[in-house]
Backbone atoms as SQL, in Angstrom:
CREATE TABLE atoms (id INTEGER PRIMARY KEY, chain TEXT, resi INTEGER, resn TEXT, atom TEXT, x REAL, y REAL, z REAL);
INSERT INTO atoms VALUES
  (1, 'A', 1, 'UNK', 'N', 0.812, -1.156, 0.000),
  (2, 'A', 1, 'UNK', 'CA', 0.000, 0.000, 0.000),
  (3, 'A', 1, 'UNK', 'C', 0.866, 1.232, 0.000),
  (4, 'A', 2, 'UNK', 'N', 0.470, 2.444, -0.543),
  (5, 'A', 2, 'UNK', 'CA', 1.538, 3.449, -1.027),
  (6, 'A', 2, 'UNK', 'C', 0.603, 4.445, 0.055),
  (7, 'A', 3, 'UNK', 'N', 1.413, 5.462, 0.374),
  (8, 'A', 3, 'UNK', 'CA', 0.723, 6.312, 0.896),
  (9, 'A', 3, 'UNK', 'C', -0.092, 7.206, 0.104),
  (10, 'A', 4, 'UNK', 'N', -0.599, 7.716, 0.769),
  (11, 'A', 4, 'UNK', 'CA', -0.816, 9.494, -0.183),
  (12, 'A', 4, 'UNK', 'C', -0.215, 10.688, -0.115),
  (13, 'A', 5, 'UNK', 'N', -0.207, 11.903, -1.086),
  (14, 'A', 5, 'UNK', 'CA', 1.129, 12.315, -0.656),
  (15, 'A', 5, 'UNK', 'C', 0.023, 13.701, -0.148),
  (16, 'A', 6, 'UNK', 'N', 0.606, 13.813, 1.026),
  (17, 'A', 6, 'UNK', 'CA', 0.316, 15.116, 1.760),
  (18, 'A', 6, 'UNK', 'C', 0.866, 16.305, 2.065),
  (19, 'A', 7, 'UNK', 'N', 0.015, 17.609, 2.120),
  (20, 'A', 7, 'UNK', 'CA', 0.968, 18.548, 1.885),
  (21, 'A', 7, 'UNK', 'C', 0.519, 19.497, 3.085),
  (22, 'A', 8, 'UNK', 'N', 1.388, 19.692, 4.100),
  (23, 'A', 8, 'UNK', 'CA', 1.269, 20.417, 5.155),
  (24, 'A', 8, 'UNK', 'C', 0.929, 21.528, 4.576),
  (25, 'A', 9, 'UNK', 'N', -0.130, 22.339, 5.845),
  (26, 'A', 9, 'UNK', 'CA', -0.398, 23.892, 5.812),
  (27, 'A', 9, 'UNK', 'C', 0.427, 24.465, 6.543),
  (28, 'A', 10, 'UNK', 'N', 1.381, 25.327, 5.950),
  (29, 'A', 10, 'UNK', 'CA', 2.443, 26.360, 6.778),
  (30, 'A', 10, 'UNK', 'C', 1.775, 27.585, 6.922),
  (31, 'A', 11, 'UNK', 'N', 2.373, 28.360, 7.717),
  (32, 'A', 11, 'UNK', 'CA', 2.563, 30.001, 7.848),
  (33, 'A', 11, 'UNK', 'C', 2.800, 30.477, 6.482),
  (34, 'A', 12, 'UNK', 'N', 1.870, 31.553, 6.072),
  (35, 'A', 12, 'UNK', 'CA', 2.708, 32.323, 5.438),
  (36, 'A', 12, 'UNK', 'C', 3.895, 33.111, 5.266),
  (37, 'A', 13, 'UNK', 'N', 4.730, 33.558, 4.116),
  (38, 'A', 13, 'UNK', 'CA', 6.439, 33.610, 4.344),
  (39, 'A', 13, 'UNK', 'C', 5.936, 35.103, 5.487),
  (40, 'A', 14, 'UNK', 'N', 7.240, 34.974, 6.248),
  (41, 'A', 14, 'UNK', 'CA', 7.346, 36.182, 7.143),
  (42, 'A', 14, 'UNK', 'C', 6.455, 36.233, 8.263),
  (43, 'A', 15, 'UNK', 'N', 5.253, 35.311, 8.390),
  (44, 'A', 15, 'UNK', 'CA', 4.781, 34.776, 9.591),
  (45, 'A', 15, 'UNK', 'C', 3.494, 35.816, 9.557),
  (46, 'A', 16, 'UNK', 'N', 2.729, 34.849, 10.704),
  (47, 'A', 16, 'UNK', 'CA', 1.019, 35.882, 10.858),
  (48, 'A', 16, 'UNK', 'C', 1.383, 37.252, 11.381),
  (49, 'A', 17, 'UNK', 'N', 0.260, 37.822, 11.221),
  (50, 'A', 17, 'UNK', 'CA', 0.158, 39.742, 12.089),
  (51, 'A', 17, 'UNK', 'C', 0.347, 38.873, 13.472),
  (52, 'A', 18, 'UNK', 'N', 0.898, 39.766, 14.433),
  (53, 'A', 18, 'UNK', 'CA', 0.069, 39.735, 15.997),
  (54, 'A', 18, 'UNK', 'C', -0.591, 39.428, 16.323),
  (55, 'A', 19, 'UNK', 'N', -1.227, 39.047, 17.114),
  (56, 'A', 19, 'UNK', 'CA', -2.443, 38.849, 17.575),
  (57, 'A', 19, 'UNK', 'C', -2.845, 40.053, 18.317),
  (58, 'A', 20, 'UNK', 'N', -3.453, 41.066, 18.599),
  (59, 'A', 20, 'UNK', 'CA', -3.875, 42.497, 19.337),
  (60, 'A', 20, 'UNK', 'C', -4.941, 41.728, 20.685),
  (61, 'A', 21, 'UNK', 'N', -4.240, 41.847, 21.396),
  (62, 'A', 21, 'UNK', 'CA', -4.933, 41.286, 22.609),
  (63, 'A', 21, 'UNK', 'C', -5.272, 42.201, 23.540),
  (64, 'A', 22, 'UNK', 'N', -4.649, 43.301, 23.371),
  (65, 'A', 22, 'UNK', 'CA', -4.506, 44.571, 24.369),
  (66, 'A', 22, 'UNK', 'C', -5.856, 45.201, 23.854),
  (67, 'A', 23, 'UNK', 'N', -6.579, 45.903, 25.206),
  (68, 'A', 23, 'UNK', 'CA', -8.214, 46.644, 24.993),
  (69, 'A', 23, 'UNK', 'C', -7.522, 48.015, 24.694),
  (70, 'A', 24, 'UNK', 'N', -8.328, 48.573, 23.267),
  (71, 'A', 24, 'UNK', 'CA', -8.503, 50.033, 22.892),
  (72, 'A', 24, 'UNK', 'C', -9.395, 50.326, 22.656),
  (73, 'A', 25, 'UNK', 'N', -10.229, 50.616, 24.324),
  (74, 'A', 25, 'UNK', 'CA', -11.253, 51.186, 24.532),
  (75, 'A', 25, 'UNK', 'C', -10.984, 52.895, 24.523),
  (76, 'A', 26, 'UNK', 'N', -11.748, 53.593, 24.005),
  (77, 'A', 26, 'UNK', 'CA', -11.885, 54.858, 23.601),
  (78, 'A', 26, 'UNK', 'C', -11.719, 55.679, 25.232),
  (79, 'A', 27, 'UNK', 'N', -11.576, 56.875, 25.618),
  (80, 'A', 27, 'UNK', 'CA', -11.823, 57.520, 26.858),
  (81, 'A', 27, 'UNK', 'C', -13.056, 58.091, 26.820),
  (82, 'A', 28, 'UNK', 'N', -13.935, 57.615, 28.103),
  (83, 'A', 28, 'UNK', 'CA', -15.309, 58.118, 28.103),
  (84, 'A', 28, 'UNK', 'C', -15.260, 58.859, 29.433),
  (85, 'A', 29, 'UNK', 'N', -15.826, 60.027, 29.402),
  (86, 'A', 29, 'UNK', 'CA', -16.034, 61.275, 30.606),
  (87, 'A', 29, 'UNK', 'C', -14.703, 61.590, 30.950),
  (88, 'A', 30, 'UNK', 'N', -15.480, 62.258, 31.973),
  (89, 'A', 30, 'UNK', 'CA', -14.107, 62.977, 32.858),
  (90, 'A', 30, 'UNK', 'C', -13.714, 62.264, 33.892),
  (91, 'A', 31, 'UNK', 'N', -12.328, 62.361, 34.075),
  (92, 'A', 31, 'UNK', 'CA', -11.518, 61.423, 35.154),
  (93, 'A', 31, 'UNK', 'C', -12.120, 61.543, 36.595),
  (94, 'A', 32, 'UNK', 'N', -11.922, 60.950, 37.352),
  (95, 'A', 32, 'UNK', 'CA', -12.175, 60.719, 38.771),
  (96, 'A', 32, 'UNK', 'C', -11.735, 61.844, 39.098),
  (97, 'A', 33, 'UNK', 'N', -10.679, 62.901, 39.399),
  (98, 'A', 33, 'UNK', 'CA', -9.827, 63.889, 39.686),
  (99, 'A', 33, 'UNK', 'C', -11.425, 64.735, 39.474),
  (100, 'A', 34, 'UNK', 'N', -11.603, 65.295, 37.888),
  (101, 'A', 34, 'UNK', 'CA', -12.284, 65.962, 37.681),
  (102, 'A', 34, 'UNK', 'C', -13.608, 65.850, 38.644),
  (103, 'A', 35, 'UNK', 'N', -14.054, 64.926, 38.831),
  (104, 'A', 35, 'UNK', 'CA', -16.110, 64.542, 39.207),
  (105, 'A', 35, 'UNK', 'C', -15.754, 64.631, 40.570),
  (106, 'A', 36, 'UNK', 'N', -14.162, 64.355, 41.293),
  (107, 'A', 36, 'UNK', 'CA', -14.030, 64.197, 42.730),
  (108, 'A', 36, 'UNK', 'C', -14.532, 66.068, 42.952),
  (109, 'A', 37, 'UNK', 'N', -13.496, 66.510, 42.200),
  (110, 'A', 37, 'UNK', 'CA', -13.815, 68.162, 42.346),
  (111, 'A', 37, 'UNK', 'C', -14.785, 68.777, 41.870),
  (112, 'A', 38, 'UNK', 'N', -15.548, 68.661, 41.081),
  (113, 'A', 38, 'UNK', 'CA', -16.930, 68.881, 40.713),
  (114, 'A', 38, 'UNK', 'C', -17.933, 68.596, 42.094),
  (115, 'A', 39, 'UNK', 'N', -17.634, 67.718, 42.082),
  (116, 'A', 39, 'UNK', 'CA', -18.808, 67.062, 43.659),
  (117, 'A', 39, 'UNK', 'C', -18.347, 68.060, 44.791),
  (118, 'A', 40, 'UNK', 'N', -16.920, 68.372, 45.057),
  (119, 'A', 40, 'UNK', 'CA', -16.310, 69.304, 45.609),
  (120, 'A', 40, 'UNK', 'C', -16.935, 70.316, 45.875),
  (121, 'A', 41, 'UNK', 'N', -16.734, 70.857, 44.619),
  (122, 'A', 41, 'UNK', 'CA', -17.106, 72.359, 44.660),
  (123, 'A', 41, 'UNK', 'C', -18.724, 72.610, 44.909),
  (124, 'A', 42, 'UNK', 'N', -19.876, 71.708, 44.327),
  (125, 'A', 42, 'UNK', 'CA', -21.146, 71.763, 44.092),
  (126, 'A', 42, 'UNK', 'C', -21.235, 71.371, 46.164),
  (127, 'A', 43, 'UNK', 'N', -20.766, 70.294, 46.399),
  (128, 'A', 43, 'UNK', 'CA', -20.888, 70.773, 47.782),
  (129, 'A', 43, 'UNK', 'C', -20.496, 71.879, 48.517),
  (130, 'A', 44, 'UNK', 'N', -19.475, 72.641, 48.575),
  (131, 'A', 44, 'UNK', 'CA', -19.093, 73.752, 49.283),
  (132, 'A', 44, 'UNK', 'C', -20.140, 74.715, 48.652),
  (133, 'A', 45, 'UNK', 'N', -20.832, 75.199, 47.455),
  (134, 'A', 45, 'UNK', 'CA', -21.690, 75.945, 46.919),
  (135, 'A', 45, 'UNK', 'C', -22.779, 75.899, 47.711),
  (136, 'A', 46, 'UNK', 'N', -23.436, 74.431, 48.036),
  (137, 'A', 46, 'UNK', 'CA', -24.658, 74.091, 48.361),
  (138, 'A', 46, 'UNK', 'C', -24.454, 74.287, 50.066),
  (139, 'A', 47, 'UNK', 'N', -23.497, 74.326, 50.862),
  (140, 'A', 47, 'UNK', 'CA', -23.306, 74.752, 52.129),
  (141, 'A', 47, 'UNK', 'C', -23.252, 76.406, 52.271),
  (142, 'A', 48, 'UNK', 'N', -22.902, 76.758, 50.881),
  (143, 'A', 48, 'UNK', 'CA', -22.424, 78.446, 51.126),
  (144, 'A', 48, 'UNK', 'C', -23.984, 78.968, 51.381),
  (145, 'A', 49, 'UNK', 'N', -24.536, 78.318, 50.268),
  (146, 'A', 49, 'UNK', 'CA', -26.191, 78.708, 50.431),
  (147, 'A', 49, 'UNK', 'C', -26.928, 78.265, 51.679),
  (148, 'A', 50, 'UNK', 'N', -27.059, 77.118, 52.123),
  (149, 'A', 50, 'UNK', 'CA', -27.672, 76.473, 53.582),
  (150, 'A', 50, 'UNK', 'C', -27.399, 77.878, 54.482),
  (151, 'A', 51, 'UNK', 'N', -26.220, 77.928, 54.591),
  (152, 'A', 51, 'UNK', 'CA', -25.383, 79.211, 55.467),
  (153, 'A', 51, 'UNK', 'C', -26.029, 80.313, 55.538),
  (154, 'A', 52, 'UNK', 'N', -26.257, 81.049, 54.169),
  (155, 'A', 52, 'UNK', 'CA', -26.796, 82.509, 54.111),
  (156, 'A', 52, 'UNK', 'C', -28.228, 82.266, 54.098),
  (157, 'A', 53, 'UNK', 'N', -28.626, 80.849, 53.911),
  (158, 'A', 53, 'UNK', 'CA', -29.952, 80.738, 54.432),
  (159, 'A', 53, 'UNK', 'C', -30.599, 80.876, 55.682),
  (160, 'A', 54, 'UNK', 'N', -29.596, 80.275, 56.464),
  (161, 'A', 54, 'UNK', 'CA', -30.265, 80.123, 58.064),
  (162, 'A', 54, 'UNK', 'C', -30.022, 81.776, 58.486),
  (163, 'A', 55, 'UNK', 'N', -28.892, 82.228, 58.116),
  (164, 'A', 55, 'UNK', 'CA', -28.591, 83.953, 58.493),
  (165, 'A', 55, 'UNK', 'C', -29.777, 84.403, 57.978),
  (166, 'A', 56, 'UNK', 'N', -30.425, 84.619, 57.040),
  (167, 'A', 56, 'UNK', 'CA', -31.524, 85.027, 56.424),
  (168, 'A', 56, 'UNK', 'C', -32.914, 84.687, 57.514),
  (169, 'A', 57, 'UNK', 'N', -33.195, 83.477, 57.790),
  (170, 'A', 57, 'UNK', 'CA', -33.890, 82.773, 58.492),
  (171, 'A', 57, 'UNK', 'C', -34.081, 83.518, 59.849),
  (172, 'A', 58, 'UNK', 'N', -32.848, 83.741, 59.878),
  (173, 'A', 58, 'UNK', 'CA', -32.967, 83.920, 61.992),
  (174, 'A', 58, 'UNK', 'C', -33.195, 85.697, 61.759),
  (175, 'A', 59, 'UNK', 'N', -32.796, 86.291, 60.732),
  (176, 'A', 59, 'UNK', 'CA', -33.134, 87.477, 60.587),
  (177, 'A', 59, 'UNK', 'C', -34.517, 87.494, 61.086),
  (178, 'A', 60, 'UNK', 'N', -35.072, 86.730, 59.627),
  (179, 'A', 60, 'UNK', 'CA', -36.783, 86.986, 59.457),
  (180, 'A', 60, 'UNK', 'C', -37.540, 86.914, 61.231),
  (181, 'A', 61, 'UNK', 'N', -36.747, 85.584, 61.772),
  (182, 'A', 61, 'UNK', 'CA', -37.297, 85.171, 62.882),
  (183, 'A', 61, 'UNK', 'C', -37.466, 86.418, 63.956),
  (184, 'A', 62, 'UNK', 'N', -36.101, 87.270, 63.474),
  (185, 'A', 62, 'UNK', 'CA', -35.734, 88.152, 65.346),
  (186, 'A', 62, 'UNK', 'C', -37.059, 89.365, 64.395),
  (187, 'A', 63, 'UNK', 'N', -37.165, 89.766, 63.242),
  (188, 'A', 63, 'UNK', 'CA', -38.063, 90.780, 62.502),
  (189, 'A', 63, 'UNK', 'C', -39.532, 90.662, 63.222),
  (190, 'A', 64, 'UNK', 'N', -39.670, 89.128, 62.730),
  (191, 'A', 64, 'UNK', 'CA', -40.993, 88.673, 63.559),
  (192, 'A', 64, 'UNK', 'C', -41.289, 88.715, 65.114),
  (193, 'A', 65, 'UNK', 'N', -40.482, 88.548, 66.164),
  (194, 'A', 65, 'UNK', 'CA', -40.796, 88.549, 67.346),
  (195, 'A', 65, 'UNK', 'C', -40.653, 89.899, 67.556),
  (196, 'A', 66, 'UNK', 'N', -39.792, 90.702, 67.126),
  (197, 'A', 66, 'UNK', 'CA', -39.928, 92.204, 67.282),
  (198, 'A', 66, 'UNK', 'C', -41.236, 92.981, 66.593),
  (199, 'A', 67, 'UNK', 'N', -41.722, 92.421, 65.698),
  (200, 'A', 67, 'UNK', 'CA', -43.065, 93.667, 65.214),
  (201, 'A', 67, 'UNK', 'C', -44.103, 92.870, 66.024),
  (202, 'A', 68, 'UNK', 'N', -44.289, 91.517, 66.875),
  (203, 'A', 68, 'UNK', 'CA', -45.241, 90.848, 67.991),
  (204, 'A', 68, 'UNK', 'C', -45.144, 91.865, 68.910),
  (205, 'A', 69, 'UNK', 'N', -43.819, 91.718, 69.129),
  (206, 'A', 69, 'UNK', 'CA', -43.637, 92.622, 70.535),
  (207, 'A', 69, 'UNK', 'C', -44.008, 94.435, 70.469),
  (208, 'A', 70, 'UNK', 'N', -44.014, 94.597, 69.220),
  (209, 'A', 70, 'UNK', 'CA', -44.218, 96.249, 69.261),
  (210, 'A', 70, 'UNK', 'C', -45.909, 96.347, 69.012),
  (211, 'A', 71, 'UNK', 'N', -46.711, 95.273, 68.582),
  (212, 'A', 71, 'UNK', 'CA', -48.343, 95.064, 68.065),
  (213, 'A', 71, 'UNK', 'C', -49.184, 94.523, 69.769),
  (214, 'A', 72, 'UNK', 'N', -47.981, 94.184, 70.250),
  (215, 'A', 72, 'UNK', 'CA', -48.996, 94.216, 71.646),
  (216, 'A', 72, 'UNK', 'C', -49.872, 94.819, 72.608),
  (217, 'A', 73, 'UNK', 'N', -49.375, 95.812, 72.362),
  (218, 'A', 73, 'UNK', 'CA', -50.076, 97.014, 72.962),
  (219, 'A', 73, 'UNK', 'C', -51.534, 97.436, 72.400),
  (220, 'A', 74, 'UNK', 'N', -51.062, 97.358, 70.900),
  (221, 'A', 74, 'UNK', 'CA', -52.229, 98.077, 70.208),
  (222, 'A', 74, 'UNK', 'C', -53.233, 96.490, 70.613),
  (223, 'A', 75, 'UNK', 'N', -52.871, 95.476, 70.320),
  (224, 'A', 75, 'UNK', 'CA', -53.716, 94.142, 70.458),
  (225, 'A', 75, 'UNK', 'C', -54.062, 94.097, 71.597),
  (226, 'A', 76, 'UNK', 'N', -53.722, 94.436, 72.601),
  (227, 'A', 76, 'UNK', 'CA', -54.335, 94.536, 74.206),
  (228, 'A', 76, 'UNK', 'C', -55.121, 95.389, 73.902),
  (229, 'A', 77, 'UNK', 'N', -55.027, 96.337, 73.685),
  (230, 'A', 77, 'UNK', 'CA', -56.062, 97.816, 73.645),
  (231, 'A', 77, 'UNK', 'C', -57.530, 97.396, 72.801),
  (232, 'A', 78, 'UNK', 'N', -57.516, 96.591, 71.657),
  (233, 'A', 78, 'UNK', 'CA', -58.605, 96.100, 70.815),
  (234, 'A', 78, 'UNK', 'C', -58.708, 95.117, 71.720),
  (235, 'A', 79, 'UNK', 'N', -58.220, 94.388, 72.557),
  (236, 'A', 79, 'UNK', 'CA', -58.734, 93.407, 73.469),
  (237, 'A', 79, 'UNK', 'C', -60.194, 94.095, 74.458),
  (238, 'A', 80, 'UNK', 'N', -59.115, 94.918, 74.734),
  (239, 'A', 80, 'UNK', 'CA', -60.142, 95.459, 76.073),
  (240, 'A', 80, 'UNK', 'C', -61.426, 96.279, 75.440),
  (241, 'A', 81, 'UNK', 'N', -60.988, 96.959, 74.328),
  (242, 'A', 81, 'UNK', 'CA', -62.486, 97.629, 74.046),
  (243, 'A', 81, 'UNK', 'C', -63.498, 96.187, 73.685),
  (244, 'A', 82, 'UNK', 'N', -63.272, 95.414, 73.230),
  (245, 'A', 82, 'UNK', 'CA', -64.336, 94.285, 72.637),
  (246, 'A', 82, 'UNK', 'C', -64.901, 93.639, 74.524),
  (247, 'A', 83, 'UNK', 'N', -64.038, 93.827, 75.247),
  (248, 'A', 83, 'UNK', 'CA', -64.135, 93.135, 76.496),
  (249, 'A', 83, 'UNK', 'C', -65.273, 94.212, 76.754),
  (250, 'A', 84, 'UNK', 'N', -64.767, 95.583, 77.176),
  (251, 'A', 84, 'UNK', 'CA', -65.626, 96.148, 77.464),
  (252, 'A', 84, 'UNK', 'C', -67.486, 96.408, 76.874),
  (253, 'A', 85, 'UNK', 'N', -67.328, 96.237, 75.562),
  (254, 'A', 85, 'UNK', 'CA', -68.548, 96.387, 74.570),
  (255, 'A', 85, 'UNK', 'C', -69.197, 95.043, 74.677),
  (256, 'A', 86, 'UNK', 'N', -68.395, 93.931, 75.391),
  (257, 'A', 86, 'UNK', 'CA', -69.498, 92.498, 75.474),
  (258, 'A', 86, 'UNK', 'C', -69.664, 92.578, 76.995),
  (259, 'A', 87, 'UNK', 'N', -69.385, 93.191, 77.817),
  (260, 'A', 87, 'UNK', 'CA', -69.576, 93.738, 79.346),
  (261, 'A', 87, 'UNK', 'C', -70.876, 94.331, 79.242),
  (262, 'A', 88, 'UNK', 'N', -70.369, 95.335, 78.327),
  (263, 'A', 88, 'UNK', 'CA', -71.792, 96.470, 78.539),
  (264, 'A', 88, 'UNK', 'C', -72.814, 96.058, 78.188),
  (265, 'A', 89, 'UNK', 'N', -72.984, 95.198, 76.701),
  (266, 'A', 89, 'UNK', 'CA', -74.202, 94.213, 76.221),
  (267, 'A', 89, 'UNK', 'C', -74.589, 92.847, 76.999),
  (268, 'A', 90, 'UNK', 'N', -73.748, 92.917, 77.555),
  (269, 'A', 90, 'UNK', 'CA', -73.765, 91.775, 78.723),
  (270, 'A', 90, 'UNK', 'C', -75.121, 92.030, 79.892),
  (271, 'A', 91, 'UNK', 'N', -75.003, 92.945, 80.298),
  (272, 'A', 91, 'UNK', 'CA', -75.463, 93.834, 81.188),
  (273, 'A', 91, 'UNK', 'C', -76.681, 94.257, 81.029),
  (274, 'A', 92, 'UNK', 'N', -76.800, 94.905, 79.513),
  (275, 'A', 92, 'UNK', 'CA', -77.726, 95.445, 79.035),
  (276, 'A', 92, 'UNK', 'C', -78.734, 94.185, 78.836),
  (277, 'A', 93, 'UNK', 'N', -78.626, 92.629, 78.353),
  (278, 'A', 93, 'UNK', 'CA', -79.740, 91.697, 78.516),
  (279, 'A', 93, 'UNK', 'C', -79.561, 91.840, 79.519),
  (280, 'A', 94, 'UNK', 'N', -78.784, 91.600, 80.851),
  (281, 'A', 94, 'UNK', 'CA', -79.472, 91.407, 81.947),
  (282, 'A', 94, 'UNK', 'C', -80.449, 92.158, 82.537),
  (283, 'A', 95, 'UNK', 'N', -80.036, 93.586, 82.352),
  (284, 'A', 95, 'UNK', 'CA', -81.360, 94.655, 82.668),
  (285, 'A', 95, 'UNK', 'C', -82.555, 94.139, 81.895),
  (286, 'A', 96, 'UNK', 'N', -82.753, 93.341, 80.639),
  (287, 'A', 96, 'UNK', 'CA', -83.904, 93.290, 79.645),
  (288, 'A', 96, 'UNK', 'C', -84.353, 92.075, 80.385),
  (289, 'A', 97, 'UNK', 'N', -83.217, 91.060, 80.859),
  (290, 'A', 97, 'UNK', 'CA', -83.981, 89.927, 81.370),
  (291, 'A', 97, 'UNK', 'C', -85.039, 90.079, 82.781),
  (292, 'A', 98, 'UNK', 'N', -83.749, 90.645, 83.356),
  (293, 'A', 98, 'UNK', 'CA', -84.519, 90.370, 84.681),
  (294, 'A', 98, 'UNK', 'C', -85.588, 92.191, 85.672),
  (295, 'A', 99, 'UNK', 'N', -85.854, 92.311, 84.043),
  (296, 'A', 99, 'UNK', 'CA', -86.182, 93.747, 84.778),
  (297, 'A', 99, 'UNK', 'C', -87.996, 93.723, 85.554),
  (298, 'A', 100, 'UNK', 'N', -88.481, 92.293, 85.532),
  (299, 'A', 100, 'UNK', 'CA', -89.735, 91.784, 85.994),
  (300, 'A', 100, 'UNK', 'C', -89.153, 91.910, 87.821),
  (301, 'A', 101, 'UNK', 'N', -88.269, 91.730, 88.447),
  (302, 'A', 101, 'UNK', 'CA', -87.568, 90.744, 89.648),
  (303, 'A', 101, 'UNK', 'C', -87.428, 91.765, 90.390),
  (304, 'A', 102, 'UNK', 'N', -88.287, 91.917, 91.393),
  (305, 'A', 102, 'UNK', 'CA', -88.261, 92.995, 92.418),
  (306, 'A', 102, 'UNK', 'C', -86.562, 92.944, 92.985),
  (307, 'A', 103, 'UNK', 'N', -85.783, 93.964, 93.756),
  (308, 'A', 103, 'UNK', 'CA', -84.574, 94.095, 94.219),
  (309, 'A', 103, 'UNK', 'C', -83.677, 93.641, 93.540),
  (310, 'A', 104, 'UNK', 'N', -83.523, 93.167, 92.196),
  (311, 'A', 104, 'UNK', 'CA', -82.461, 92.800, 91.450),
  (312, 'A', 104, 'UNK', 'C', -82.023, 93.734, 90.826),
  (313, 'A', 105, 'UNK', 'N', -80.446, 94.118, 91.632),
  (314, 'A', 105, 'UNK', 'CA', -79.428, 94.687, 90.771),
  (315, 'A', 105, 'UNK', 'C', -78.551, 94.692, 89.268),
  (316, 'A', 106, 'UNK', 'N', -78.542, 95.136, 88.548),
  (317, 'A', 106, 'UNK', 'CA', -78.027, 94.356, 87.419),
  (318, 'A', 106, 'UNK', 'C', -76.360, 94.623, 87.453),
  (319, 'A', 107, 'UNK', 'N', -75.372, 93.687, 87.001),
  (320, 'A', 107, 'UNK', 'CA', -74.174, 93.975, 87.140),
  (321, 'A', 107, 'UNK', 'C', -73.720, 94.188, 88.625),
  (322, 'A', 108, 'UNK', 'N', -74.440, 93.711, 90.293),
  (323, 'A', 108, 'UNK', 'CA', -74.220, 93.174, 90.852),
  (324, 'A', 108, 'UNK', 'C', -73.700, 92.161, 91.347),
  (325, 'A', 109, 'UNK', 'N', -72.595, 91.300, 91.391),
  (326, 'A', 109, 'UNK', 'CA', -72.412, 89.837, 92.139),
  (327, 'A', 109, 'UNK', 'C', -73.528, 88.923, 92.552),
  (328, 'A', 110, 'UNK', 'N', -73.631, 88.237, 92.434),
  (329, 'A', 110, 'UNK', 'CA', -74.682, 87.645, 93.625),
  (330, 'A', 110, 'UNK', 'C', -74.176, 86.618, 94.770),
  (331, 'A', 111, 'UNK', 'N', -72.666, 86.539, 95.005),
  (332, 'A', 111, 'UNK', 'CA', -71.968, 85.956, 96.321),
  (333, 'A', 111, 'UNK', 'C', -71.663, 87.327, 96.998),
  (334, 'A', 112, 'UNK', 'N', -71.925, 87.179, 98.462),
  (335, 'A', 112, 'UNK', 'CA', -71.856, 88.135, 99.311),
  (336, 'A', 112, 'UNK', 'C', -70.323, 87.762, 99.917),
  (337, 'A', 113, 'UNK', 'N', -69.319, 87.962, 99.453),
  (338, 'A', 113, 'UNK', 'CA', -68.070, 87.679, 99.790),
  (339, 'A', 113, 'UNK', 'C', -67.019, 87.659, 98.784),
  (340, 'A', 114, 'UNK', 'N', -66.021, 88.105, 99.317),
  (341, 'A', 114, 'UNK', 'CA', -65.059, 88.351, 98.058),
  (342, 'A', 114, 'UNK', 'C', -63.867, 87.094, 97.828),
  (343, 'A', 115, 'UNK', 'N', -63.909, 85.787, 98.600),
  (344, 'A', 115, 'UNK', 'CA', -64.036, 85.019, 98.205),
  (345, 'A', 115, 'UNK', 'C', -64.412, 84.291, 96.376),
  (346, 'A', 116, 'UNK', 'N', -65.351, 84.739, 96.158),
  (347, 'A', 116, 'UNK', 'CA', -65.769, 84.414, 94.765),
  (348, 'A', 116, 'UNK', 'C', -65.467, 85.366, 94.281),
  (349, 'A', 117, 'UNK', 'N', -64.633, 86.138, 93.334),
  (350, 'A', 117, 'UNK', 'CA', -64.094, 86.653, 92.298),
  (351, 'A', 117, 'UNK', 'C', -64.246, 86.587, 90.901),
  (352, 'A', 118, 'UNK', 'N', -64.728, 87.862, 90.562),
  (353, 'A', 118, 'UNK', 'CA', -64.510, 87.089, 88.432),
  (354, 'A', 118, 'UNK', 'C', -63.217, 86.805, 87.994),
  (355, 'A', 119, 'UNK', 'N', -62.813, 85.747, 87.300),
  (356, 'A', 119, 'UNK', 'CA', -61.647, 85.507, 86.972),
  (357, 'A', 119, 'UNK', 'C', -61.103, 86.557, 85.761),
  (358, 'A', 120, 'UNK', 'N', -60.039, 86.684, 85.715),
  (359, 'A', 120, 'UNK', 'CA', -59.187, 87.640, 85.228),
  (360, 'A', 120, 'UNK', 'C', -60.250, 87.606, 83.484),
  (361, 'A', 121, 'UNK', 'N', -60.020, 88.970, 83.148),
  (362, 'A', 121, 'UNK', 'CA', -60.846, 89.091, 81.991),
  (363, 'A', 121, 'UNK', 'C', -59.609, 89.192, 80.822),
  (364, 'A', 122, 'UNK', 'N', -58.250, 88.633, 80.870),
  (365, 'A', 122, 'UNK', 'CA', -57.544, 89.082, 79.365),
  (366, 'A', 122, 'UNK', 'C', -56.170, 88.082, 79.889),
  (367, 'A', 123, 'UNK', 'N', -55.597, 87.521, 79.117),
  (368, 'A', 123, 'UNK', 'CA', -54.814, 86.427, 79.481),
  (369, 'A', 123, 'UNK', 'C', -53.627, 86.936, 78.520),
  (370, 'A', 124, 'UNK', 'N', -52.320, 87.189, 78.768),
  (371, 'A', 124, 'UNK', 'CA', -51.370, 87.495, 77.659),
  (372, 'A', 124, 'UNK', 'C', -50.688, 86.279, 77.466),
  (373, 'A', 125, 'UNK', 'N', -50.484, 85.643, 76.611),
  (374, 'A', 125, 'UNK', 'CA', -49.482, 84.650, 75.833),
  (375, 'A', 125, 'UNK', 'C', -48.662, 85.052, 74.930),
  (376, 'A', 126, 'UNK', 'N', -47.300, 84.669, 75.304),
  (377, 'A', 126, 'UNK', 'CA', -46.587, 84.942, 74.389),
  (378, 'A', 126, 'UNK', 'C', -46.053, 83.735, 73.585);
């Protein structure tokens, strides 16, 4: 039996390309350096503001307890006239009610002792 005659596959003369095994991936965004300082700065910005916020804030706050404190007076004063004008109409049904009732005083007490007291007519809260 004879063989057959076979003919090896070689390299071509001067041999294959390389093989490129190494990644040439393109550069996408900005480096870590950059976004570290970006985040940086956008934080120190966003504190600069918090800052001149609360200064702003406590302004408004001391503005507000100061025009309370200067409206009190006048707000006591509209206190007492309404006190007084539901006193006087107060009074005035009682004269309409009880004006049938022999010896009834109107705007009299009716405890003979000072013991029983009207309780305070105006309460300040601050």
């Amino acid at each position: 039996m004879s063989m057959p005659n076979y003919k090896q596959d070689m390299p071509p003369p001067g041999g294959f390309e390389p093989v490129r095994y190494k990644r040439s991936l393109p550069i996408r965004g900005p480096s870590g350096a950059v976004i570290f300082a970006s985040v940086l700065g956008l934080c120190t910005f966003g504190f600069y503001r918090v800052y001149h916020g609360n200064l702003e804030k406590k302004e408004l706050n001391r503005e507000k307890a100061w025009s309370r404190i200067h409206l009190i007076p006048m707000l006591l004063a509209e206190q007492d006239r309404d006190l007084y004008r539901r006193e006087v109409a107060a009074l005035e049904r009682e004269k309409e009610i009880m004006k049938d009732v022999e010896g009834w005083e109107p705007g009299k007490s009716v405890w003979n002792n000072e013991e029983h007291r009207k309780p305070p007519k105006s309460i300040v809260i601050m």
